[in-house]
N, C-alpha and C positions, 0 to 999 in steps of 0.2 A: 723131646729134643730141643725145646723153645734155649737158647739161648747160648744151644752146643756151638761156637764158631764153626765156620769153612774153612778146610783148608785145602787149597787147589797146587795142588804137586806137577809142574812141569819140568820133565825128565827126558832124555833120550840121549845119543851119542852126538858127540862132538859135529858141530855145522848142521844140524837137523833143525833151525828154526826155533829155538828153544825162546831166545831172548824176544822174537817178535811177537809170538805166542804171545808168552808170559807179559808183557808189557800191554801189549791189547788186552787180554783178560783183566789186567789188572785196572785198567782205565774203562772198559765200560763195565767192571763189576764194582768200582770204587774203592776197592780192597788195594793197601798197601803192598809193596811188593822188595821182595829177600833175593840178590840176584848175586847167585857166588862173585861172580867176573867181577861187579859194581865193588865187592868187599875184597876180593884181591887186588884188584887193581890199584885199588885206595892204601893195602900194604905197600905195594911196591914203589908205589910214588914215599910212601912217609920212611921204608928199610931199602929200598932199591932194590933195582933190576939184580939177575946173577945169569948162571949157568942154569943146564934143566933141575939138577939138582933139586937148589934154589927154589925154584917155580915151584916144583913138588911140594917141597917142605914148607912154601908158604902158601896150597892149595890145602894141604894137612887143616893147617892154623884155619886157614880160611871154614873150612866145613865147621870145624873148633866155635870158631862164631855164629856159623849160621843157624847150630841146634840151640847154643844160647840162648839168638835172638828169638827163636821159634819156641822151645821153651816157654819163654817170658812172654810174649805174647798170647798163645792159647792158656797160658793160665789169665790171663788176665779176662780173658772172654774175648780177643780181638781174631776175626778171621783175616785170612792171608792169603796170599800167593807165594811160592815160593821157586824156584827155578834153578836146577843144576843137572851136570851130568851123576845123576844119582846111579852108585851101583847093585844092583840086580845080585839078592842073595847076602851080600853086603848093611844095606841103607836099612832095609825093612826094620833091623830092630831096635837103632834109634829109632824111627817113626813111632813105633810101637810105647816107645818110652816117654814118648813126648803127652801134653796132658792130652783128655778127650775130645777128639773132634769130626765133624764129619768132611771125609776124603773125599775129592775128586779128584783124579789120575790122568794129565794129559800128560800123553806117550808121544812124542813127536821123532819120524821118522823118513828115510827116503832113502832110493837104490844108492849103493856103495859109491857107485859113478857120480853121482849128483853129488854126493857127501864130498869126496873127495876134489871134486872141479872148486864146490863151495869153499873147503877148508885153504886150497891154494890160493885164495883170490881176496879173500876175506883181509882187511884190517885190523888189526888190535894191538895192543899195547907192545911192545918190544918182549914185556917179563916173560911173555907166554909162551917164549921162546918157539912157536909153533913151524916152522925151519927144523926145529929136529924131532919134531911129533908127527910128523904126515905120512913118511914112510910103515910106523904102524899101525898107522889108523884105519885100513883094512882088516888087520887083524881084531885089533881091538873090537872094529862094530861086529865081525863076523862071529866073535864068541858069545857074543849079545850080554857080555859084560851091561851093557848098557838099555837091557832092554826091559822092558815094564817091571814094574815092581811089584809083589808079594803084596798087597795093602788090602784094607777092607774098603769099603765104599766103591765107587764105581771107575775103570781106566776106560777114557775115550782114546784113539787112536786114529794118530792124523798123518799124515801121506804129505809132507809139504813140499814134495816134488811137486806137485798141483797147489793152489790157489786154495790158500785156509778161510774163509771167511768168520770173522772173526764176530759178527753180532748175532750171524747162527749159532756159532762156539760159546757164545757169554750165554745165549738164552739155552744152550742144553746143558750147560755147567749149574745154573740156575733152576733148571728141573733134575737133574740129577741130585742137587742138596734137597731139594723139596724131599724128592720120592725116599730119602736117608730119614729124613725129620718123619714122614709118615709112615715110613715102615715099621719106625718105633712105635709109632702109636698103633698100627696095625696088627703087629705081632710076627710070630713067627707063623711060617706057612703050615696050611692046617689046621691052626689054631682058631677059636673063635674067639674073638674080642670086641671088645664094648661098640666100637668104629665100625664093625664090621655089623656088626648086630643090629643096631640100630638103621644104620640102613637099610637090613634084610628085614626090617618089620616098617617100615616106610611106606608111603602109599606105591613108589616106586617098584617093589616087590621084586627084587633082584632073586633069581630062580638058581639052584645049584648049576643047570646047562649052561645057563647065559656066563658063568666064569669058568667052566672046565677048559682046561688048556689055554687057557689067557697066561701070558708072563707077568712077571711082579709088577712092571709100566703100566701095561695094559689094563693091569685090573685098578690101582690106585688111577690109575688116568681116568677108568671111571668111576668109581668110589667117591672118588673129590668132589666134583661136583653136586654128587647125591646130598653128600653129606654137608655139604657149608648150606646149600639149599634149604634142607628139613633144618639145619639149626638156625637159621637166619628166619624160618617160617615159624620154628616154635618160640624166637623171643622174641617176633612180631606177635603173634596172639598174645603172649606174658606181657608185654607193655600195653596192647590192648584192652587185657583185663584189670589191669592196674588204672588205668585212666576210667574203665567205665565202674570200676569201684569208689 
């Protein structure tokens, strides 16, 4: 997987924390960030405001650009963020279209009450006309239109009725692409592979009991270290027999 980008998918319903998320992630993982609102907003100032209509047809355009942008990006090799109310059943297969990369899925969510207090109180641009969007916005989250998506890689899910901490969030987003990158290497479950092998013949002697019923974490959680270990100790001896040759 050396060289697959990240791409960190932040999604949920309308007021769910979506932009704070997404902006912390994207600042303490360094990875640039794709934010719908940032590129509508930017229409509506350059074509103007309208009715809802309007909004819609230039939320349409908006999505129009964000697969572009993403697109272009993972081909090029660059990992991202990217952040919208993605829909559920819908979204999945653009994603699917988009080049190879490994996902992370933050789902970001809270009680309909919190939604709705947040969505009244909230600021944004006039275009968003959101005065005549809040009356269905209980609907809308209750069908879960708006709720995790279909994807491969892993969906964390966050509650931001309470307090996200956000360098907890960077550092499990961070093990989450790792455990992506070494599952490739590890194989499919059941299988035995070179990774896995090596380690089982290691001085370590990892026994079939000590991994039965471990999850995929669990077991690469210990795997990894076995394994950088015995290679880090066999190309010390290799550079030692090279010098005493």
């Amino acid at each position: 997987m050396d060289g697959v980008p990240l791409l960190v998918v932040v999604t949920g319903p309308p007021a769910a924390g979506k932009t704070t998320v997404a902006q912390g992630i994207s600042s303490r993982l360094r990875l640039p960030l794709i934010q719908k609102d940032t590129i509508k907003e930017a229409l509506f100032d350059s074509l103007g405001a309208g009715d809802l209509a309007w909004s819609k047809r230039l939320g349409e355009a908006t999505f129009t650009v964000m697969w572009a942008l993403l697109g272009e990006s993972l081909a090029a090799g660059a990992s991202i963020v990217v952040e919208a109310n993605f829909v559920r059943g819908e979204s999945e297969s653009r994603f699917e279209a988009l080049p190879g990369a490994r996902i992370v899925q933050l789902h970001c969510s809270a009680p309909l009450d919190v939604l709705l207090q947040r969505y009244a109180s909230r600021e944004r641009h006039p275009g968003h006309v959101d005065g005549e969007r809040i009356d269905a916005l209980g609907g809308v989250v209750e069908s879960g239109r708006h709720g995790p998506l279909d994807l491969s890689g892993e969906t964390i899910r966050l509650d931001t009725s309470e307090e996200v901490g956000l360098d907890v969030l960077a550092r499990r987003v961070r093990r989450a692409a790792l455990w992506q990158a070494v599952g490739a290497a590890v194989g499919p479950a059941g299988e035995t592979t070179p990774l896995a092998e090596k380690v089982r013949v290691a001085a370590y002697r990892i026994a079939d009991a000590d991994v039965v019923g471990l999850s995929a974490d669990a077991l690469y959680e210990a795997v990894l270290p076995v394994a950088f270990a015995a290679a880090d100790e066999t190309r010390r001896r290799a550079f030692e027999a090279i010098d005493a040759g």
